[in-house]
N, C-alpha and C positions, 0 to 999 in steps of 0.2 A: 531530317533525313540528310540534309548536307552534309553537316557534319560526321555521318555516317560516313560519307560516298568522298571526304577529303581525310578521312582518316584512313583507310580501305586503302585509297591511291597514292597517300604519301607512305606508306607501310609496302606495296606489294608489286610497285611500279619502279621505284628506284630515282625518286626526284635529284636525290642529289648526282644522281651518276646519267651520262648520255644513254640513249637507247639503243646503240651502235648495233647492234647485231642484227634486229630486226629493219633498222637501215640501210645497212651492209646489203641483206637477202634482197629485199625490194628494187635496190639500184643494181643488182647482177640479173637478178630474173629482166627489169627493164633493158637491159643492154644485150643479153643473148638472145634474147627474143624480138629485137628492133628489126632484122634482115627478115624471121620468119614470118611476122605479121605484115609487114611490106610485100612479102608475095602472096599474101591473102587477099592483100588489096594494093593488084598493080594500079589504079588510079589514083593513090594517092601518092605526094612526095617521097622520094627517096630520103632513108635517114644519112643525114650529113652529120659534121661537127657540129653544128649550130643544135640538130635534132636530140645529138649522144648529152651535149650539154642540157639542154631543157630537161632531159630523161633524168641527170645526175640531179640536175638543181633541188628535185622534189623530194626525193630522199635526203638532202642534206637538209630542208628546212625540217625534215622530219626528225632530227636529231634534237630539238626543240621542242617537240610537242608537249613534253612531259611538266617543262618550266613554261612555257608561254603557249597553250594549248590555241588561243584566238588570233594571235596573228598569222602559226603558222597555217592554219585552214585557210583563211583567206590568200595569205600566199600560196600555199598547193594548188587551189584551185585556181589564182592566177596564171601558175605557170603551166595548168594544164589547159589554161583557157590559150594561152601564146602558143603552146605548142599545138592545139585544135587551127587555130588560127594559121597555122602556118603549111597545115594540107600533109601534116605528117598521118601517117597510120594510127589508129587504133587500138588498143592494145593495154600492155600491161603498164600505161601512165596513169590510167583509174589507181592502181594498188596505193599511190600514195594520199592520192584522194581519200581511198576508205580510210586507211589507217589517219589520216590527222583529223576527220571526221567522227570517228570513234574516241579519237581521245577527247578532243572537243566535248562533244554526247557525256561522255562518263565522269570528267571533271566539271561538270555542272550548267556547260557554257552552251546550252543546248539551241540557243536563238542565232548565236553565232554559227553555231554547225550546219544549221538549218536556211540560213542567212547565203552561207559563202556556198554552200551545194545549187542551192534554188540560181545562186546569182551566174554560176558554171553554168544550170541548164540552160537558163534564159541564155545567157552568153552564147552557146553551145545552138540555140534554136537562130539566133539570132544569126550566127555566119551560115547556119545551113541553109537559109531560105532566102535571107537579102546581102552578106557581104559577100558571098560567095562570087560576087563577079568581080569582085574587086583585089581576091584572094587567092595562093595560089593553092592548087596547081591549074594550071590555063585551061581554060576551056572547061571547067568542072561545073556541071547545072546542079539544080537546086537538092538537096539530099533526100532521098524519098522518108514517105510517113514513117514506114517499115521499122527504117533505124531509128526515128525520133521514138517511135513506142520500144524499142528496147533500151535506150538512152532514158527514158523515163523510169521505166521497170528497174533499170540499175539504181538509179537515183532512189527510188525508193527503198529498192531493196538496203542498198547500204543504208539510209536513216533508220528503218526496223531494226536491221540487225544494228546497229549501234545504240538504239533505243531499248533493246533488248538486251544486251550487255551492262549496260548502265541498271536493269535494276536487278539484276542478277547479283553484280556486284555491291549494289547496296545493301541487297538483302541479305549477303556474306556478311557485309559490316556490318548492318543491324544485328545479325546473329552473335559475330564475335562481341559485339559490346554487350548484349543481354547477357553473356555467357561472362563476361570480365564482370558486369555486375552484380552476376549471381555468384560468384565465385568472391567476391568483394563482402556478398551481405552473410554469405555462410563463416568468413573469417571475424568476423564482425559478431554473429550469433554466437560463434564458440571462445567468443574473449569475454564478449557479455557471460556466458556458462560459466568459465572459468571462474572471474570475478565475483558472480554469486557463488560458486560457491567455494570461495576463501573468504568472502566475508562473511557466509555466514557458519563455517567453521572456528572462524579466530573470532568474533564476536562475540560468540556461547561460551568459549574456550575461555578464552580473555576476560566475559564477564566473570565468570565462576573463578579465576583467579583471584580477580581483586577484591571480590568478596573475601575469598578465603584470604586473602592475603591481611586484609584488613583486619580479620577475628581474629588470625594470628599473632600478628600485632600490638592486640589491645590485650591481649590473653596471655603475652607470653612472661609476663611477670608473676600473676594473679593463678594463670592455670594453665601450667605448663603441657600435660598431657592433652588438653584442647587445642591449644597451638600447635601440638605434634597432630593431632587429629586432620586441621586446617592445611600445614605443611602437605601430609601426604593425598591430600586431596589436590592441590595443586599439582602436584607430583603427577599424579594419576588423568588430570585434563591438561596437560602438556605435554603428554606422550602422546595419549588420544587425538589433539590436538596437531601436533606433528607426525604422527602417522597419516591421518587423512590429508594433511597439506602435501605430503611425498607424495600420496594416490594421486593427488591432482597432476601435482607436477611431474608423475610418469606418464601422463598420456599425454604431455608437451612433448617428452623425450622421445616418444615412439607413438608417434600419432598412427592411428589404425589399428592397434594392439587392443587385445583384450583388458582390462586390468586384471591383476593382480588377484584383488580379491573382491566384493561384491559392493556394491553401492547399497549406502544404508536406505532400510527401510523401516517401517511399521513394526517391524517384529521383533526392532531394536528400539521401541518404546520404553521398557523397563529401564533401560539404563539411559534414556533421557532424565526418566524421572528420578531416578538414582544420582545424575547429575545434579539435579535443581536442586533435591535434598539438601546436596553435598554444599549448596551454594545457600541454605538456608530457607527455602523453598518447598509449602507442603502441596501438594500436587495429587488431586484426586484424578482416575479415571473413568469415564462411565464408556460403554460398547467397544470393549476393546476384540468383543468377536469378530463386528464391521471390520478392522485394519485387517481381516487374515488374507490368503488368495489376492493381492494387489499387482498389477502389473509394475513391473519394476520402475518405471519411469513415472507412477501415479505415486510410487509408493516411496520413491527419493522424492519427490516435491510435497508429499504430504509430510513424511520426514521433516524436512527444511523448513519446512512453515511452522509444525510444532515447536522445533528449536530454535528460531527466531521468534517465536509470541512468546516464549516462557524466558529468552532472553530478554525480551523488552520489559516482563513482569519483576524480572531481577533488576535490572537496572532503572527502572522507571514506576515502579507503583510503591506505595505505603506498604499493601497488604504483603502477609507473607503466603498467602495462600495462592492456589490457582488451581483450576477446575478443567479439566478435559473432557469434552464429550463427539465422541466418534459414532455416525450414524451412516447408515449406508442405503437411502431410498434408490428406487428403481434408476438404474443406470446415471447416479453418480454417489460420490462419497461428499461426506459433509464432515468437515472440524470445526469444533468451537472451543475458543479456550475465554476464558473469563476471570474476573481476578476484582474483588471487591472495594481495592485500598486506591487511592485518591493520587495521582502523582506526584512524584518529591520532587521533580524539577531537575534530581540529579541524574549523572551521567558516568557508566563505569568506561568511558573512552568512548565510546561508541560513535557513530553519524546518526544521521536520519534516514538513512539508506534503509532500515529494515524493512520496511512497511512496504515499501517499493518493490525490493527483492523479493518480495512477499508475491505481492501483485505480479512480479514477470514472473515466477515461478509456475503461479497458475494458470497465467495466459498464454504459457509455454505449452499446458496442458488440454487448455480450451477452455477453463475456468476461470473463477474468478474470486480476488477475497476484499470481504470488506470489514472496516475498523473503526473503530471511535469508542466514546462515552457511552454507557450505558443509562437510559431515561434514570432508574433507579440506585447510580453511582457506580464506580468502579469504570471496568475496558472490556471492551469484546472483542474476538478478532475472528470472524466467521468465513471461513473456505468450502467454497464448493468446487470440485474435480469431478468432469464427466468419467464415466468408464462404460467399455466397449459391452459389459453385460447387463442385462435387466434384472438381472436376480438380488432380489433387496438383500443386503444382508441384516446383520440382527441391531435393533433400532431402540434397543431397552435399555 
């Protein structure tokens, strides 16, 4: 909470600059009002030079309060303990007392605040009852209860109200910083977004390039119109490819826009699988009825997890097969992709980041996926995504 209540203060107070203005008011109210409160109270001392300065002094430590909140409290209330002492009137010399007692209170220093007020009343009880013969104005007896219990009641009052200001203001700066830190983790969520999903765009993209790059390659001597084949299949995942990298990167350019065009879903299965082909990849489906009806943000993260398992079947397994099976029990969807052949250890560029991106994709959703070996050989990579309805869909 300190750090709350010093951040708050050094932000909204103006540490580096004096507090003049509120200075300023407090030592004019004290000095127009020094004659009218004297005829409130003709027994006490006339205000003199000596008086008009004690009135000034307080306001000027108060120009201070902001940089050295503990001396100048204990000095205010010195000088209003001298000026008590001296049989002046009553009056508006409290103002500078509250005000360096609040600041005190709110910059943390609450022992001090509490310290140099108490040390005033004591002070303050102390000439009313025993220095008072020794002080002027002459002839003045002991000051009745009356005023001691409203001399209390102020004292109090000001520590409340400044105790009361202090968490007022803390709980300002508690708020602005929950509000800077949630503002901090939503910039932070949609860099993560982003990031998923350029890697696992250019990853797909990029695997089925160097595939095809490679057959190209080896074919272009032996069989040239296979190599033509290979070429324009590259052709065809590098527009695809940089299409969707622009979609991304227009909702940098105009953050709160709609895009453009629609974020892939399930329903653009077929030309996943039409990809893998392309990349040399036979790819069955089973329940492709479960994908219909998906909510757009189940149905891009199930999207991305198909085309991130059947990239890592590309660049990472022996087999050339891979098995899709989409199932949809009550109020969630289920993917499994599976793939027979042994891993080759190789790498079309890739990281290890897939598996990951995998994992946040789903846990973006409320689900969860998991991967490994299969007892009986080969890889599995099983996703489960909650969805908002119970209605199974088709599971065959």
């Amino acid at each position: 909470m300190g750090q709350w209540r010093r951040a708050y203060w050094a932000e909204h107070t103006g540490d580096e600059r004096l507090p003049w203005r509120s200075s300023l008011l407090v030592a004019v109210l004290a000095q127009a009002s020094g004659g009218w409160v004297h005829q409130l109270q003709p027994g006490r001392e006339p205000l003199g030079a000596p008086g008009r300065l004690l009135l000034l002094l307080g306001p000027a430590l108060l120009l201070l309060r902001h940089r050295h909140p503990v001396p100048v409290v204990y000095g205010v209330c010195a000088v209003t303990l001298v000026y008590l002492a001296c049989g002046y009137p009553y009056g508006p010399v409290f103002l500078s007392v509250a005000l360096a007692c609040l600041a005190a209170v709110v910059t943390g220093h609450r022992r001090a605040a509490w310290g140099a007020v108490g040390a005033l009343w004591a002070g303050h009880l102390l000439i009313g009852h025993w220095l008072y013969r020794w002080l002027p104005p002459p002839g003045d007896g002991p000051a009745p209860w009356g005023t001691e219990g409203g001399v209390t009641a102020w004292v109090i009052a000001v520590l409340a109200a400044s105790e009361l200001v202090r968490v007022r203001r803390e709980q300002w700066a508690r708020d602005r910083a929950e509000r800077k830190a949630a503002e901090r983790r939503r910039v932070d969520e949609e860099r993560l977004r982003i990031a998923r999903e350029l890697h696992d765009v250019l990853a797909h993209s990029i695997s089925v390039i160097n595939v095809q790059a490679g057959v190209g390659l080896a074919l272009l001597d032996t069989d040239p119109e296979q190599a033509r084949t290979a070429l324009t299949t590259i052709k065809a995942a590098s527009k695809e490819a940089l299409g969707e990298v622009r979609q991304v990167l227009d909702t940098l350019r105009a953050p709160g826009e709609a895009p453009r065009s629609p974020a892939p879903g399930l329903d653009r299965l077929p030309e996943l699988v039409a990809q893998a082909a392309a990349a040399g990849l036979t790819v069955s489906v089973e329940g492709e009825a479960a994908a219909r009806g998906l909510p757009p943000g189940t149905g891009l993260a199930a999207f991305r997890i198909l085309q991130e398992a059947l990239t890592n079947v590309v660049r990472h397994s022996g087999s050339r097969t891979a098995r899709i099976r989409i199932a949809r029990p009550p109020g969630a969807l289920e993917l499994r992709v599976d793939d027979d052949g042994p891993a080759t250890g190789g790498d079309a560029g890739g990281s290890s980041t897939g598996l990951v991106g995998m994992r946040e994709r789903a846990a973006a959703q409320g689900g969860t996926v998991e991967a490994g070996p299969r007892p009986d050989g080969g890889f599995r990579v099983l996703a489960r995504l909650p969805l908002g309805d119970t209605t199974p869909g088709e599971d065959r």
